[in-house]
BAPA-521267 format. One record per residue (C-alpha): chain; y, z, x. Coordinates in nm, 2 decimals, padded with zeros to 4 digits. Example, Ala and Ser with C-alpha at 12.3 -4.5 7.8 and 13.67 -1.06 7.14 Angstrom:
<nodes>
<node ch="A" v="-00.45" w="00.78" u="01.23"/>
<node ch="A" v="-00.11" w="00.71" u="01.37"/>
</nodes>
This chain:
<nodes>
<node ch="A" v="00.00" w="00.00" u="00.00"/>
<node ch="A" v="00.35" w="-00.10" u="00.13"/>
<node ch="A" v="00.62" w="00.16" u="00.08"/>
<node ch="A" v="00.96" w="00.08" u="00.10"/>
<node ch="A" v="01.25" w="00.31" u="00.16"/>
<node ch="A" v="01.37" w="00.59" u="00.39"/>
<node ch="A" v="01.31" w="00.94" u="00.38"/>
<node ch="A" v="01.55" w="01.19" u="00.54"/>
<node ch="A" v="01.43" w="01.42" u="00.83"/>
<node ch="A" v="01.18" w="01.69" u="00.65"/>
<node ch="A" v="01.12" w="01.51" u="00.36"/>
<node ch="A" v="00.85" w="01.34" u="00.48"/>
<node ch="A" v="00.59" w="01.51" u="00.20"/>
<node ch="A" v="00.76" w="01.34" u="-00.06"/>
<node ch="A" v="00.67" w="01.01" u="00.12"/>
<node ch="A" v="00.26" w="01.16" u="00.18"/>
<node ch="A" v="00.29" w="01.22" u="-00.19"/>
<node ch="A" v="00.42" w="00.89" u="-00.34"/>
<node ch="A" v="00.15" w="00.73" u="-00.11"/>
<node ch="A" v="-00.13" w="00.94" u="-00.26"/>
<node ch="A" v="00.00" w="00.87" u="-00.64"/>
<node ch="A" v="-00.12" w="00.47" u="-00.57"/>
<node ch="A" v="-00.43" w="00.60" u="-00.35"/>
<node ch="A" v="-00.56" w="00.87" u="-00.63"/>
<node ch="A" v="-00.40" w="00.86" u="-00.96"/>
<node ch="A" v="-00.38" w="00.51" u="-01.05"/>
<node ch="A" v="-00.02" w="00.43" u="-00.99"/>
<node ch="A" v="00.06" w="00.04" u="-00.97"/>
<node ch="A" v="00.46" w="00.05" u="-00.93"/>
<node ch="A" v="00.74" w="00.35" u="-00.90"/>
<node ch="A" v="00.98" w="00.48" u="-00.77"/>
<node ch="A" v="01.10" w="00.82" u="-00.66"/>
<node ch="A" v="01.47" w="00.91" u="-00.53"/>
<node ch="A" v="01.60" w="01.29" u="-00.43"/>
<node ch="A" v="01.96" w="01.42" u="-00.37"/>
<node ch="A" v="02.10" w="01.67" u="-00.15"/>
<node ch="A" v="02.38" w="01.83" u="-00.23"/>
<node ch="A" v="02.53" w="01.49" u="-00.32"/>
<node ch="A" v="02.35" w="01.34" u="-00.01"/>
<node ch="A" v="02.05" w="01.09" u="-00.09"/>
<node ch="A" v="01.74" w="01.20" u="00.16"/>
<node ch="A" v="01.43" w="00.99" u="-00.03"/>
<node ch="A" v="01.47" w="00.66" u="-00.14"/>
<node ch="A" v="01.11" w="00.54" u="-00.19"/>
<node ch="A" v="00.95" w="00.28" u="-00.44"/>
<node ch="A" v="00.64" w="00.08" u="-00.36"/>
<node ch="A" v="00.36" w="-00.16" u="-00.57"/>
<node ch="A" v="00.44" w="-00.43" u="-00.86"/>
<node ch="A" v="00.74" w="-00.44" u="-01.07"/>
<node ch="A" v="00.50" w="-00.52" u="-01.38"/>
<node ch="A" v="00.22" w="-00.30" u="-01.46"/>
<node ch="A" v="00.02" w="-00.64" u="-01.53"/>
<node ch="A" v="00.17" w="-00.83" u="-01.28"/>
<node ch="A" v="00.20" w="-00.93" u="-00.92"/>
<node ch="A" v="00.56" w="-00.93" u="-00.85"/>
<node ch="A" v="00.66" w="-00.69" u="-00.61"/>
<node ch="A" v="00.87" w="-00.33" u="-00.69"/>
<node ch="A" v="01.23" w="-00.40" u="-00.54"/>
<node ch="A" v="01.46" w="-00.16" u="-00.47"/>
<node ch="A" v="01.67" w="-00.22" u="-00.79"/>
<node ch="A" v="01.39" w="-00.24" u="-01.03"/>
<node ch="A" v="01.47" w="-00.06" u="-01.35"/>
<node ch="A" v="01.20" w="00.14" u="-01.59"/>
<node ch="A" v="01.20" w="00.27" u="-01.97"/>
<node ch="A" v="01.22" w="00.63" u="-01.88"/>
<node ch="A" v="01.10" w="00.72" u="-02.25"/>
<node ch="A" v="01.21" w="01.12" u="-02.34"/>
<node ch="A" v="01.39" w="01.10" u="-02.03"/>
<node ch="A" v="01.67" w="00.94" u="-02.19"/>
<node ch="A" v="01.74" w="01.26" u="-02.38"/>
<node ch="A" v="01.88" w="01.45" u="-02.09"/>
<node ch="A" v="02.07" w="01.15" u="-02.01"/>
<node ch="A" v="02.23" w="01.17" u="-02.44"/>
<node ch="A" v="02.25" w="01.52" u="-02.41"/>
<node ch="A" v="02.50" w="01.49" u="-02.11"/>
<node ch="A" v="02.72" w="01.30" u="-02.34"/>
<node ch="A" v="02.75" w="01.58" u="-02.65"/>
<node ch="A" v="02.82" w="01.84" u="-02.37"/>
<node ch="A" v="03.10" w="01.64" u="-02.19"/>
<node ch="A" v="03.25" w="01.61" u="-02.52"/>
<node ch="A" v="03.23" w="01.96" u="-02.60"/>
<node ch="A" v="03.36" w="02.03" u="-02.22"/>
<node ch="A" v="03.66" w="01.81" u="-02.32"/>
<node ch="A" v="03.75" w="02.02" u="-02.62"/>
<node ch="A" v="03.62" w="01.74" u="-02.86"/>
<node ch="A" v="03.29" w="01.89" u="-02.99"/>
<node ch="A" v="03.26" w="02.23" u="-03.11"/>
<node ch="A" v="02.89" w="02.32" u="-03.05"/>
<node ch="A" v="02.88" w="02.63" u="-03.29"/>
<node ch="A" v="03.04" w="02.39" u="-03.51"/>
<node ch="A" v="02.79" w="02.29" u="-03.87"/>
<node ch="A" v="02.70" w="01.89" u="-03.80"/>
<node ch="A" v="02.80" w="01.86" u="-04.13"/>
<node ch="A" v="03.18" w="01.92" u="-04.02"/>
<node ch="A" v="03.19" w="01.62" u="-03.83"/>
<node ch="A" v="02.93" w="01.39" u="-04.05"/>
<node ch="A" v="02.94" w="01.51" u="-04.40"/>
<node ch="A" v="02.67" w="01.33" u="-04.54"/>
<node ch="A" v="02.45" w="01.55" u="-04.33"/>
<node ch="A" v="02.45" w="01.89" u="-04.54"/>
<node ch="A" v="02.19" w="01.75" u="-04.85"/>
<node ch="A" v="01.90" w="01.91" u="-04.88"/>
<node ch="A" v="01.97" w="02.22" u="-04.72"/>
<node ch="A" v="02.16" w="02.16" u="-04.41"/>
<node ch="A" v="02.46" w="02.33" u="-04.44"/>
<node ch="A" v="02.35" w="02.58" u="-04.14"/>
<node ch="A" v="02.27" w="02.30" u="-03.90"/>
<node ch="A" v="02.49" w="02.33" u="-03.60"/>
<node ch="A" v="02.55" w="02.13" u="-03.30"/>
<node ch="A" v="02.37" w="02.33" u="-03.04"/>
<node ch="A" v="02.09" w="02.31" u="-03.31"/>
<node ch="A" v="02.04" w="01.94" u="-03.22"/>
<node ch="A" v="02.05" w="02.01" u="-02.87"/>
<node ch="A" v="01.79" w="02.30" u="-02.87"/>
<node ch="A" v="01.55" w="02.17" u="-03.13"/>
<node ch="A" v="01.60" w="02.41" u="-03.37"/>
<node ch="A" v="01.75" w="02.20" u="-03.62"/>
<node ch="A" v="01.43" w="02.17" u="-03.84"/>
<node ch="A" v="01.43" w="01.81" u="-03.86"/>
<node ch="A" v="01.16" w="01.65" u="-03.62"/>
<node ch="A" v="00.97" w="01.49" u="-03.90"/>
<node ch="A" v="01.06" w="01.15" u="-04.16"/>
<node ch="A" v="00.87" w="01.22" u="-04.47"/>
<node ch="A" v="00.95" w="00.79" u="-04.47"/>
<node ch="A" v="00.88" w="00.65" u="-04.10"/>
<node ch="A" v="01.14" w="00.41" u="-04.03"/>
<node ch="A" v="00.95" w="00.07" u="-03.96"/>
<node ch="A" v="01.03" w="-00.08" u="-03.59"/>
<node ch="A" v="01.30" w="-00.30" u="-03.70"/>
<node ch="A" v="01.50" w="-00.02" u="-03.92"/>
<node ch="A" v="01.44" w="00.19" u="-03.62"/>
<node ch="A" v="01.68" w="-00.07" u="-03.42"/>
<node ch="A" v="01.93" w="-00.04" u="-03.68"/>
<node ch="A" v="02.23" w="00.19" u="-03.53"/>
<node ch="A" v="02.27" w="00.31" u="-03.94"/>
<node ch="A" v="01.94" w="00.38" u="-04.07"/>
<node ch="A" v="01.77" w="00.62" u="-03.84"/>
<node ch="A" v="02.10" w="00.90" u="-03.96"/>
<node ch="A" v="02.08" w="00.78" u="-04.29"/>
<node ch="A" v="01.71" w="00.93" u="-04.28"/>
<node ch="A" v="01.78" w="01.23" u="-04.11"/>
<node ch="A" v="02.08" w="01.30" u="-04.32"/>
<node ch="A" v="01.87" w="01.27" u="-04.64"/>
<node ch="A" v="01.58" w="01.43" u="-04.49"/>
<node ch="A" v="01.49" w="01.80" u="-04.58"/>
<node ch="A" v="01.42" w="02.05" u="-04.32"/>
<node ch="A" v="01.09" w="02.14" u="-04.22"/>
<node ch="A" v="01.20" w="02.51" u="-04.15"/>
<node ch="A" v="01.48" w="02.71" u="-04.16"/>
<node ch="A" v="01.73" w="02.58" u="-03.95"/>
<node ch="A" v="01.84" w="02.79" u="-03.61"/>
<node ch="A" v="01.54" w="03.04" u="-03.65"/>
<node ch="A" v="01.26" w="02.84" u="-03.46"/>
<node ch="A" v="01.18" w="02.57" u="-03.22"/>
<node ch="A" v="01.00" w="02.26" u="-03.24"/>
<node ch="A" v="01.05" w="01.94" u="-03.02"/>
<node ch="A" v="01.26" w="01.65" u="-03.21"/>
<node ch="A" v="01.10" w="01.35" u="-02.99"/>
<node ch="A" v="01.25" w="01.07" u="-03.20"/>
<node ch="A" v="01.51" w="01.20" u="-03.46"/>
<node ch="A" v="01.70" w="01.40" u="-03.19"/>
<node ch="A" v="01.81" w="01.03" u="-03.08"/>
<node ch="A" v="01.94" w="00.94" u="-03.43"/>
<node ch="A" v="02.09" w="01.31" u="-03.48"/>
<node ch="A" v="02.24" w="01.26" u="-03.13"/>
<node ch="A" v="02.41" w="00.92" u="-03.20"/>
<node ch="A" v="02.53" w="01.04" u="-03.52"/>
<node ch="A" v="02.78" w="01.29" u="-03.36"/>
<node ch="A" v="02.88" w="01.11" u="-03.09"/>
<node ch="A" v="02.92" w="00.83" u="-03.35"/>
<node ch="A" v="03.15" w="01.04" u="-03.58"/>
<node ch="A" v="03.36" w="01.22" u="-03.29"/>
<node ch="A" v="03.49" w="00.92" u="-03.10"/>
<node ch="A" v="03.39" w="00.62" u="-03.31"/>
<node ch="A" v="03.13" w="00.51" u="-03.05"/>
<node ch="A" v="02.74" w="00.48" u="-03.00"/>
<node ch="A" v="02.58" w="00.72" u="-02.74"/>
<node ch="A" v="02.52" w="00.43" u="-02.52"/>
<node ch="A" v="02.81" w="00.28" u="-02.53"/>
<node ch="A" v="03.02" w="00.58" u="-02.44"/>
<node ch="A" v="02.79" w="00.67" u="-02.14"/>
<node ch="A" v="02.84" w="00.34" u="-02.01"/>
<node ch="A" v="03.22" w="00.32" u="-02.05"/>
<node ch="A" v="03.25" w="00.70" u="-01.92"/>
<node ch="A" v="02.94" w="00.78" u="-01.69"/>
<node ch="A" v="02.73" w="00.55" u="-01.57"/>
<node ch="A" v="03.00" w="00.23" u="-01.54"/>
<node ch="A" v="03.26" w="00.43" u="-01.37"/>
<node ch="A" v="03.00" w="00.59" u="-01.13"/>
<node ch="A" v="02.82" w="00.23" u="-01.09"/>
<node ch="A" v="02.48" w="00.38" u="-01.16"/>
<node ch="A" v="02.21" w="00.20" u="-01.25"/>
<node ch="A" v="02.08" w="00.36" u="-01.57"/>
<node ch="A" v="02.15" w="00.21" u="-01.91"/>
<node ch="A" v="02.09" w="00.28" u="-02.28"/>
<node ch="A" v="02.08" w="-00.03" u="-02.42"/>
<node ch="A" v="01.97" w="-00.25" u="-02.14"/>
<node ch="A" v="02.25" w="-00.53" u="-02.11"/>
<node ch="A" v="02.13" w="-00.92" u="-02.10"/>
<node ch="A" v="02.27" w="-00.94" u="-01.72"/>
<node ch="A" v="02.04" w="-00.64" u="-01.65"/>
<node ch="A" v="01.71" w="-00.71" u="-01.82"/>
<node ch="A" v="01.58" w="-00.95" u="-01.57"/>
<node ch="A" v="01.55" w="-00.62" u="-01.31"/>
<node ch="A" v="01.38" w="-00.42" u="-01.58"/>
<node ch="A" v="00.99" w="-00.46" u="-01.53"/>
<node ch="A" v="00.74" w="-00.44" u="-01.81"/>
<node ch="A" v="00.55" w="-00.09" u="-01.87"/>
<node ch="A" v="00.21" w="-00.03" u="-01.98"/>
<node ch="A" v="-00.10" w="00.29" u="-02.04"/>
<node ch="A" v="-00.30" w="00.32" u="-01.70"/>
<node ch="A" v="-00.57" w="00.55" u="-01.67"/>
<node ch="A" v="-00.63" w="00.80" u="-01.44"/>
<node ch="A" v="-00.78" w="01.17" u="-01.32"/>
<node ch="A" v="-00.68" w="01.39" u="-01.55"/>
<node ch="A" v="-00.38" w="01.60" u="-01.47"/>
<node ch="A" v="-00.42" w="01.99" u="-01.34"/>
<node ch="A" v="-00.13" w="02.11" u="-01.56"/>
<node ch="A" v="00.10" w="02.06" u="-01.85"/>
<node ch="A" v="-00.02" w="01.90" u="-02.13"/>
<node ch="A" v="-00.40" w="01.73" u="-02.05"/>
<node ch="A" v="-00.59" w="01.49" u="-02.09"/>
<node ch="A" v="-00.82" w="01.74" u="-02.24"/>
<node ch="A" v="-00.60" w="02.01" u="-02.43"/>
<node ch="A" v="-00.68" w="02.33" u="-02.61"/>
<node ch="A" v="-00.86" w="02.27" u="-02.91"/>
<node ch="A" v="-00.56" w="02.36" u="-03.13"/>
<node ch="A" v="-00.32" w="02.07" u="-02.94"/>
<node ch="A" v="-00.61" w="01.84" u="-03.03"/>
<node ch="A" v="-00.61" w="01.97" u="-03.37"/>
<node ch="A" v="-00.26" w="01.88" u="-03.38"/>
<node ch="A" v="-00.26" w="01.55" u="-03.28"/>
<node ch="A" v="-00.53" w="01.39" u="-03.49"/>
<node ch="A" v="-00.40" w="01.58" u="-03.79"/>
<node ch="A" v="-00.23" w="01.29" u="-04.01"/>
<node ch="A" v="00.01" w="01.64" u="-04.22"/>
<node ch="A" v="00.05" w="01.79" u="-03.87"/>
<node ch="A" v="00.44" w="01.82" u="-03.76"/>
<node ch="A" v="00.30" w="01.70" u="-03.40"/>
<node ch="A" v="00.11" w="01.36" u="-03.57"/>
<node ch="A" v="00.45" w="01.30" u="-03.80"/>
<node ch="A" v="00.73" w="01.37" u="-03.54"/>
<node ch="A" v="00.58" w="01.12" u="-03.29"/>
<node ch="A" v="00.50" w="00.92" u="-03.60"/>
<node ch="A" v="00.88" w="00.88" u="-03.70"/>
<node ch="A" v="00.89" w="00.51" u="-03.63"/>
<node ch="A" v="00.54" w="00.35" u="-03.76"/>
<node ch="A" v="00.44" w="00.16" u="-03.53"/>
<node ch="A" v="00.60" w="00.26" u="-03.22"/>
<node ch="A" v="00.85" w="-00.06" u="-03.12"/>
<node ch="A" v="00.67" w="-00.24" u="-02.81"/>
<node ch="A" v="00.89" w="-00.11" u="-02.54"/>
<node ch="A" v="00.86" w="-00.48" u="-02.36"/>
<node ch="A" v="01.03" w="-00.66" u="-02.68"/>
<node ch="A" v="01.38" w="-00.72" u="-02.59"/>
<node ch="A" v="01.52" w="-00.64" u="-02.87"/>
<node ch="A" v="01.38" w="-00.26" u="-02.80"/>
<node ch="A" v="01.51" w="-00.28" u="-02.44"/>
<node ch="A" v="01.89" w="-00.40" u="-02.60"/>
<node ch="A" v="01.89" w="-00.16" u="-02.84"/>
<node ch="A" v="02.00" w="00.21" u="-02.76"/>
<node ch="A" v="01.81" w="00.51" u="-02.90"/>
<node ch="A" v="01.91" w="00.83" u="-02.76"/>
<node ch="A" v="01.56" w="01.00" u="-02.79"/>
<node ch="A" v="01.36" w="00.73" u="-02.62"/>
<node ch="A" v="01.50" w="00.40" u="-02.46"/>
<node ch="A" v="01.69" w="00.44" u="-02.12"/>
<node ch="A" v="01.66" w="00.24" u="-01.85"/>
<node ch="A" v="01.71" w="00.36" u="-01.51"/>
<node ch="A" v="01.61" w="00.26" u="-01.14"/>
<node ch="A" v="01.48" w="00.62" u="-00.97"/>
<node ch="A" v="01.86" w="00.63" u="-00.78"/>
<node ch="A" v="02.01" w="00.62" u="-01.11"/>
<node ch="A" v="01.81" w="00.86" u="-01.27"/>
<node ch="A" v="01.88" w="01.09" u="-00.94"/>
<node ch="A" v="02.23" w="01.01" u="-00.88"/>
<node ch="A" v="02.32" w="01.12" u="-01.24"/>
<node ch="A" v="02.17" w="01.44" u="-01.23"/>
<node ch="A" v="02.36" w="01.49" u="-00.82"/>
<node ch="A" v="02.72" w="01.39" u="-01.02"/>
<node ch="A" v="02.63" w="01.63" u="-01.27"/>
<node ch="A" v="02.59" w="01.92" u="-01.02"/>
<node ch="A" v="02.85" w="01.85" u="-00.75"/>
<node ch="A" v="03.02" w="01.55" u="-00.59"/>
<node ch="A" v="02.82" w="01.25" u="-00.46"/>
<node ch="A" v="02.98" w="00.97" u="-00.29"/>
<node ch="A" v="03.33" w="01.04" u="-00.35"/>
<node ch="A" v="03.28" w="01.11" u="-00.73"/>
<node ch="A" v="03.36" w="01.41" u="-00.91"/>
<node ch="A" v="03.11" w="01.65" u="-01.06"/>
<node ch="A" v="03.06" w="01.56" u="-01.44"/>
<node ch="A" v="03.01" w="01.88" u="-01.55"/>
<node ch="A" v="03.20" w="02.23" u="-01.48"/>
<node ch="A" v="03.01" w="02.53" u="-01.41"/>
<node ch="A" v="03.03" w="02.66" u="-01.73"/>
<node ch="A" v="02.92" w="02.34" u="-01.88"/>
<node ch="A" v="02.59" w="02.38" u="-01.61"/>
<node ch="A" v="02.54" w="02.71" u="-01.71"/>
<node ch="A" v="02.49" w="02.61" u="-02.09"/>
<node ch="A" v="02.27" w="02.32" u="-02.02"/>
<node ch="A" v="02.04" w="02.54" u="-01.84"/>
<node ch="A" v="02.08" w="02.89" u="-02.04"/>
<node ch="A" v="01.72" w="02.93" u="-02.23"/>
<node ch="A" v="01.84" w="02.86" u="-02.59"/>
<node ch="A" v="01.49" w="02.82" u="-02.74"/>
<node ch="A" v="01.15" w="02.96" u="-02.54"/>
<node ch="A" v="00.84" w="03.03" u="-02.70"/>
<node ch="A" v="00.50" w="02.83" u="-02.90"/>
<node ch="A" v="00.72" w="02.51" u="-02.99"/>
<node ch="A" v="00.62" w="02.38" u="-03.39"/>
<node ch="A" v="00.55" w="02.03" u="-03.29"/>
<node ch="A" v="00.41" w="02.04" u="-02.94"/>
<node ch="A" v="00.19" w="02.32" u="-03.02"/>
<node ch="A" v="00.25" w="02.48" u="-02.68"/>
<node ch="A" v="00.52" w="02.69" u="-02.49"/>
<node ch="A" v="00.81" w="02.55" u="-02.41"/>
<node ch="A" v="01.17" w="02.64" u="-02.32"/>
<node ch="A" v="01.50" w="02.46" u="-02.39"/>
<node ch="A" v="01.88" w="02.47" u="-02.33"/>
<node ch="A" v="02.12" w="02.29" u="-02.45"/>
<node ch="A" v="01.95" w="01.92" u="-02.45"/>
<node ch="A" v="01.75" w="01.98" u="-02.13"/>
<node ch="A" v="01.41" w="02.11" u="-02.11"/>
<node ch="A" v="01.39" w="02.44" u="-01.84"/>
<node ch="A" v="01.16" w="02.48" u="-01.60"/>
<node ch="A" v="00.81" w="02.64" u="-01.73"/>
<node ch="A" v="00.43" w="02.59" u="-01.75"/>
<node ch="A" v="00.46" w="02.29" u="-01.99"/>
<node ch="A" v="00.72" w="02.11" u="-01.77"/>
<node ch="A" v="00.74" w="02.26" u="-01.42"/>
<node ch="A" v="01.05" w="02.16" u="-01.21"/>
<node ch="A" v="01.14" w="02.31" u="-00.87"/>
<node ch="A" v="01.28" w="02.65" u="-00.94"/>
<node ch="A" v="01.33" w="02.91" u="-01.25"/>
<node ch="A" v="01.71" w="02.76" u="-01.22"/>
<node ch="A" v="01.63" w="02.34" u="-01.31"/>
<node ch="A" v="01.72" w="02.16" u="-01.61"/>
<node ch="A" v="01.61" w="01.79" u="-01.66"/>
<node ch="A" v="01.39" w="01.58" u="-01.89"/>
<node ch="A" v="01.02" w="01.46" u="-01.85"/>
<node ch="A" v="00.96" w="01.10" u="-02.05"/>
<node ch="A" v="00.60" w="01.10" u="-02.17"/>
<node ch="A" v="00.36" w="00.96" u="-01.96"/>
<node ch="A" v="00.57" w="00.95" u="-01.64"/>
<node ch="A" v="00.94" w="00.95" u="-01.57"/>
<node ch="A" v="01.09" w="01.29" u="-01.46"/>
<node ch="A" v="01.48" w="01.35" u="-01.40"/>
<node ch="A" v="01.61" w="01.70" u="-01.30"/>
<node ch="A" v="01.86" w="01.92" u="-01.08"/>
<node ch="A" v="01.83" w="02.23" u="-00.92"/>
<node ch="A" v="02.18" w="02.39" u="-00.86"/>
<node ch="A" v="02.09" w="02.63" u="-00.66"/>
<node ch="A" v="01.91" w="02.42" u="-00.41"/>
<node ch="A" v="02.15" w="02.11" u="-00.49"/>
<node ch="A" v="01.81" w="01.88" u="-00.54"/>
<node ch="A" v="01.82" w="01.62" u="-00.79"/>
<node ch="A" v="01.55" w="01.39" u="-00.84"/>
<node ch="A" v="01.47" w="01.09" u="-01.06"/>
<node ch="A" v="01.11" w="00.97" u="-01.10"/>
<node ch="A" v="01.04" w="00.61" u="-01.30"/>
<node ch="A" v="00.75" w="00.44" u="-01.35"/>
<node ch="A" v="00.54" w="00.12" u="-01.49"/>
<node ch="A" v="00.23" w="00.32" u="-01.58"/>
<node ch="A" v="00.19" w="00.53" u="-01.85"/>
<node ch="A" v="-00.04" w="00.82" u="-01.87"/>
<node ch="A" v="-00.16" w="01.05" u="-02.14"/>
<node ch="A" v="00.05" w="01.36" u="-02.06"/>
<node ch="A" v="00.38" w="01.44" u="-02.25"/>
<node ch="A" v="00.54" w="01.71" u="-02.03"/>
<node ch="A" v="00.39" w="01.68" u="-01.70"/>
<node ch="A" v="00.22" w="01.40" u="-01.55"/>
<node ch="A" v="00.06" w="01.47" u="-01.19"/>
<node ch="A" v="00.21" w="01.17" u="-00.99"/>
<node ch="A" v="00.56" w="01.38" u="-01.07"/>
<node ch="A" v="00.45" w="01.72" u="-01.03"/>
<node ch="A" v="00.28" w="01.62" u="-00.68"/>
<node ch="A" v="00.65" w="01.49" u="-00.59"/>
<node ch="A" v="00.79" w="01.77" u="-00.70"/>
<node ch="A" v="00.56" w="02.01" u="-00.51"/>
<node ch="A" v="00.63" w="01.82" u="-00.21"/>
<node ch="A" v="01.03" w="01.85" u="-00.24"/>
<node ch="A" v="00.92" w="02.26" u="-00.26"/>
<node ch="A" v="00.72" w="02.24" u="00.03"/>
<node ch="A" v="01.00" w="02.01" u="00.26"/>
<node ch="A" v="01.22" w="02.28" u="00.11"/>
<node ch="A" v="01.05" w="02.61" u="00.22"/>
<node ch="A" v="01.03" w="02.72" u="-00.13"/>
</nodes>
């Protein structure tokens, strides 16, 4: 396998481990990028740009990062609450009236955010082609009923957090989530992470696929307790019916998924993109400002929601739109905050370390919160780190 790239002096494990992903675990084309304290020191991608090709992985190929995307959107709701625009404690209803049918009065903003707004199911799946539609994924969600009582437990949102996301955004400055991130984040900062993939860019976007594999040592497996199983093949589960929100899931190849933007599911991003937005998030990298304050940190990583989560049917822990480090999604330290995408990608940052690190793939695997080829990257950043 040819690897291409540079890793910084120490960080030589993260190159070991990116090697052994394509030796052992079936990888057939990623990439892997880590920051510094704004510094990049691994820039590594190797294999095909296609999972069912033969074209090769270049430097600025760009993945669907799936549930990745939604630390990516959740950036956007906290910027505008850091700019006095958004009041998280605020109901939703205040900015998107429509919203408070059927019970939803209570809902807040940081609600959304946490996954405590009750609202992970459709009782009517949108079809793939209503899911594209920027109206009719918050027209379901507005007329939806909770599952629970809003605010007093957790339960992942995998798809309608997108269209509750978009909705406020949408309401508060008159623009979709994607196009605001590109006309405040990721254009100004050049990065190479999108959501809604532009026609110039789609010809660097490679296809993605399911590859099997070993079965992963942790997070959610290949063979899960009997009650995740449960969970999964149960048509009237919350965990079959929140993943089950668009029937069928949109083939993520099509392009009119790639151009479309769905803040839940559909960001692309080259592994320096992924990385580099989490670095500008934490401090300044090449000459651009930090995106977000410290106390703007501090509430994306304070544990909001922690505990058996509804719809994944394990523990997990949340802030506010980032998922915290724990046995279900292990990052570096007690102090990350980032998003896994199921099957593969993984972006995070570590303020205390100043790590940042963005994962993307071509191969999907069966895990939902922590696939191995990430977490063996990830224990090889600990181990160049001393941790």
């Amino acid at each position: 396998m040819d690897v291409h790239g540079t890793v910084a002096e120490g960080f030589e494990p993260v190159r070991d481990a990116f090697v052994r992903n394509f030796a052992t675990l079936g990888e057939r084309g990623a990439a892997v990028a880590v920051y510094r304290d704004g510094q990049r020191v691994v820039d590594l991608w190797a294999g095909t740009k296609d999972v069912d090709g033969t074209a090769p992985w270049e430097r600025g190929t760009a993945q669907v990062v799936r549930s990745a995307t939604k630390g990516v959107a959740a950036a956007v709701l906290l910027l505008l609450h850091q700019r006095g625009q958004l009041d998280l404690d605020a109901p939703v209803g205040h900015y998107w009236p429509e919203f408070k049918a059927r019970g939803k009065e209570r809902v807040l903003v940081r609600h959304v955010l946490n996954h405590r707004a009750g609202l992970p199911v459709l009782d009517r799946p949108l079809t793939p082609e209503q899911a594209l539609d920027p109206l009719r994924g918050p027209e379901a969600v507005a007329a939806q009923a909770p599952a629970w009582e809003p605010g007093t437990d957790h339960g992942y949102h995998a798809l309608t957090y997108g269209w509750l996301l978009d909705e406020l955004v949408r309401r508060v400055t008159g623009q979709g989530t994607g196009a605001w991130l590109a006309s405040q984040i990721t254009g100004p900062l050049g990065l190479d992470l999108w959501l809604g993939l532009p026609d110039a860019e789609a010809g660097r976007a490679g296809r993605a696929g399911r590859v099997e594999g070993p079965e992963p040592a942790g997070g959610l497996r290949a063979r899960p307790k009997r009650s995740v199983t449960a969970a999964y093949e149960d048509p009237a589960s919350l965990t079959r019916r929140a993943f089950a929100a668009i029937t069928p899931f949109p083939d993520q190849n099509d392009p009119a998924y790639r151009a479309a933007a769905l803040p839940a599911t559909n960001a692309f991003a080259t592994a320096d993109g992924l990385a580099r937005f989490y670095a500008t998030l934490i401090g300044n990298t090449a000459g651009a400002a930090r995106l977000f304050t410290p106390e703007t940190v501090a509430l994306a990583r304070a544990e909001e929601s922690a505990g058996p989560d509804r719809v994944l049917v394990v523990g997990t822990r949340f802030g506010l739109g980032y998922m915290l480090h724990g046995s279900a999604s292990p990052f570096l330290t007690p102090g990350s905050f980032g998003h896994p995408g199921r099957g593969g990608a993984l972006g995070f940052a570590d303020p205390e370390t100043g790590i940042a690190f963005g994962y993307v793939t071509n191969g999907f695997r069966k895990t939902v919160t922590a696939d191995p080829r990430a977490q063996g990257l990830v224990r090889a950043v600990r181990g160049a780190l001393g941790l």
